[in-house]
C-alpha positions in Angstrom: 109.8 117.9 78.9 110.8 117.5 82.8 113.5 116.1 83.9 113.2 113.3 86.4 115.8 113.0 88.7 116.2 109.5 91.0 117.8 110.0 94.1 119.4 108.0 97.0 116.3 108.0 98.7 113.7 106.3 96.1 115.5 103.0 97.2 112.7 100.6 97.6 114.0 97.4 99.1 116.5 97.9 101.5 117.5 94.2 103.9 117.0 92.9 107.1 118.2 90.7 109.2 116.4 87.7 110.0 117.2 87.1 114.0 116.6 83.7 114.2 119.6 82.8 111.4 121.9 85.7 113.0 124.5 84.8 115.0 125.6 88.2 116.8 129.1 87.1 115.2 131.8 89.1 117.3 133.4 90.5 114.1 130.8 90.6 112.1 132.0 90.7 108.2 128.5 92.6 106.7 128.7 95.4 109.2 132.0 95.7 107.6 131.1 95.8 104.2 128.4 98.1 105.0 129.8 101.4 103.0 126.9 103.6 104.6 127.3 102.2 108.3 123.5 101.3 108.4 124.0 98.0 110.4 124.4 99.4 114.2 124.5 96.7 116.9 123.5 97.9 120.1 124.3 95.4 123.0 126.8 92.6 122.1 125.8 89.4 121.5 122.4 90.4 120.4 121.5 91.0 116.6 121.7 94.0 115.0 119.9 95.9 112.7 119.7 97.9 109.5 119.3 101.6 110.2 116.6 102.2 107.0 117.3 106.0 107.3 121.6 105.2 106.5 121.0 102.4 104.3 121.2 103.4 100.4 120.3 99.5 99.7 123.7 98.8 97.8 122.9 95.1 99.2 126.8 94.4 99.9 125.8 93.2 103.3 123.4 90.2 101.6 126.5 87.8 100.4 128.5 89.1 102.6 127.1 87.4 105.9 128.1 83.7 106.6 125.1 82.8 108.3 122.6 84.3 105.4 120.9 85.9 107.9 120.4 89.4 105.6 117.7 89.2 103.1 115.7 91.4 100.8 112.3 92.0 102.0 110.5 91.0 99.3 107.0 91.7 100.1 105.3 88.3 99.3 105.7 86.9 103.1 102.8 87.4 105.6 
């Protein structure tokens, strides 16, 4: 029988942000929580992003942003 081994990378859904509900917060709590560093910021005040190739879809990030601007892609939007 073979084995079948899951890995890291057969993560399906990993978040986004959602610019229009992000608030470029100056300390921003999720990049905080974010144990793989996937949510880089590259200019202050503008929003950042999820880095999909760091990002091992733990979903801490998702409560942990006040403004609910992380989601799950869930693939039923347009």
């Amino acid at each position: 029988m073979p084995v079948i081994e899951t890995t890291k990378a057969q993560v399906t859904t990993i978040p986004h942000i959602v610019d229009d509900l992000c608030r470029a917060c100056r300390k921003c709590v999720a990049r905080d929580v974010c144990r793989s560093k996937a949510i880089l910021q590259i200019d202050p005040g503008e929003p950042p992003f999820i880095d999909p190739s760091r990002c091992y879809g733990c979903r801490a990030c998702v409560p942990a942003c006040p403004q609910g601007a992380i989601v799950l892609d869930d693939h039923t939007s347009s």
